[in-house]
C-alpha positions as CSV (number, residue, x, y, z in Angstrom):
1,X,14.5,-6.5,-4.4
2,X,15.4,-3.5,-2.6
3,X,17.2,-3.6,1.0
4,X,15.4,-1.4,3.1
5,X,15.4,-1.4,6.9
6,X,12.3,-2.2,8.8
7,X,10.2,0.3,9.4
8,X,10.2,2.7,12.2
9,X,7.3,1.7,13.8
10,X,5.4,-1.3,14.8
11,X,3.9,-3.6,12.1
12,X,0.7,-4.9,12.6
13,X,0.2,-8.2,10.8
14,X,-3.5,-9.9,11.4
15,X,-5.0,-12.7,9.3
16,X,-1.4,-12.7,7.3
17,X,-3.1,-8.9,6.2
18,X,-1.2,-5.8,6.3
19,X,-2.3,-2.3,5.7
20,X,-0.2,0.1,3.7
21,X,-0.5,3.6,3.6
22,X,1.6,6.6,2.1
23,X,1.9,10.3,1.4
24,X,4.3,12.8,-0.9
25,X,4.7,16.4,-0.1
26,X,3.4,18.1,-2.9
27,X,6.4,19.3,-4.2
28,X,7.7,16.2,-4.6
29,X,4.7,14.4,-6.3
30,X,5.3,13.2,-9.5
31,X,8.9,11.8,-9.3
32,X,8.2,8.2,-8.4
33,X,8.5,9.0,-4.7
34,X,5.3,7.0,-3.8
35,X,6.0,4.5,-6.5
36,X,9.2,3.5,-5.1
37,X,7.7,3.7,-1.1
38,X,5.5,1.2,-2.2
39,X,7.8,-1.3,-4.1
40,X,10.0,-1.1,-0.7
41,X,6.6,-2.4,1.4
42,X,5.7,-4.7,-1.0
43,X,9.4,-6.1,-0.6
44,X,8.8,-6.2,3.0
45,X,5.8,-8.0,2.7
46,X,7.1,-11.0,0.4
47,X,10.1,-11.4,2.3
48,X,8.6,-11.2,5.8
49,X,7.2,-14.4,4.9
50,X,3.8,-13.9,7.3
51,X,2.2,-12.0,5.0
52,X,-0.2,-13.4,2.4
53,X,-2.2,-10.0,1.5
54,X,-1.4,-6.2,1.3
55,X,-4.2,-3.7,1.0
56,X,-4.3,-0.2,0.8
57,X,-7.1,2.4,1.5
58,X,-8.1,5.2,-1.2
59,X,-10.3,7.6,-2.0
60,X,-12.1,7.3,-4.7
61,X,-10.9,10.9,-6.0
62,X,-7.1,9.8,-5.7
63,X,-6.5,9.1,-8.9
64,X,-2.7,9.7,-8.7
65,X,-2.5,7.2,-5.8
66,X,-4.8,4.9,-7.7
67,X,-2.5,5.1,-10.3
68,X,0.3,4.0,-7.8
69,X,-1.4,1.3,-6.8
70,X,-2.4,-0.2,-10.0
71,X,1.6,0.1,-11.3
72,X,2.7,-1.8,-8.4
73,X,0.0,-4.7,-8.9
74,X,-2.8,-3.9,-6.6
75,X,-6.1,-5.1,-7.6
76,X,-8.8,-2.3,-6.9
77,X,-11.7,-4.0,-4.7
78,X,-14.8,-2.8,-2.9
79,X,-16.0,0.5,-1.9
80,X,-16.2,0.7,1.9
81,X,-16.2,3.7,5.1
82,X,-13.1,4.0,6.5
83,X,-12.5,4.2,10.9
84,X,-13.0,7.8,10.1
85,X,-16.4,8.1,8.3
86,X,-14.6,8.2,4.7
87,X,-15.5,6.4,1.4
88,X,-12.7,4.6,0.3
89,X,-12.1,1.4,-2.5
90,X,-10.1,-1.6,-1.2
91,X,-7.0,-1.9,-3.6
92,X,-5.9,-5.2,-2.7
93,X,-1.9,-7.1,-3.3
94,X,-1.8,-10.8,-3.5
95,X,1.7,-11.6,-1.8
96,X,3.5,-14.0,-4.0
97,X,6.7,-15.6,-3.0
């Protein structure tokens, strides 16, 4: 497990359901940046012991981000709109402890 502070800002949990989200500058893509962001949440998440699902927004044409998602054991889920008028899939994170 990685020890990582909590986050800056102020998590939302509702329904024991957290949305994640990330980005990498794009000279830094491709090094496992957003890999390793997500392993810290997901850490987060099991340890925080509230949270029973993690689920993350993307656009259909994010493959690399996709990609992220599917290596850290998201499930890819339903195509919905997004708050701001964008399609998007539901990748979704059973939270095992």
């Amino acid at each position: 497990m990685v020890d990582v502070p909590p986050p800056p800002f102020e998590r939302v949990v509702i329904d024991a359901q957290v949305e994640i989200g990330y980005g990498v500058a794009p000279e830094r893509r491709g090094r496992g940046v957003a890999t390793a962001a997500v392993s810290a949440m997901l850490d987060i998440a099991r340890s925080s012991g509230e949270i029973d699902e993690v689920i993350a927004l993307i656009s259909p044409e994010n493959i690399a981000s996709g990609r992220v998602a599917t290596g850290a054991g998201f499930e890819k889920g339903e195509a919905i709109r997004d708050d701001e008028g964008e399609d998007v899939m539901v990748w979704r994170y059973l939270v095992t402890r």
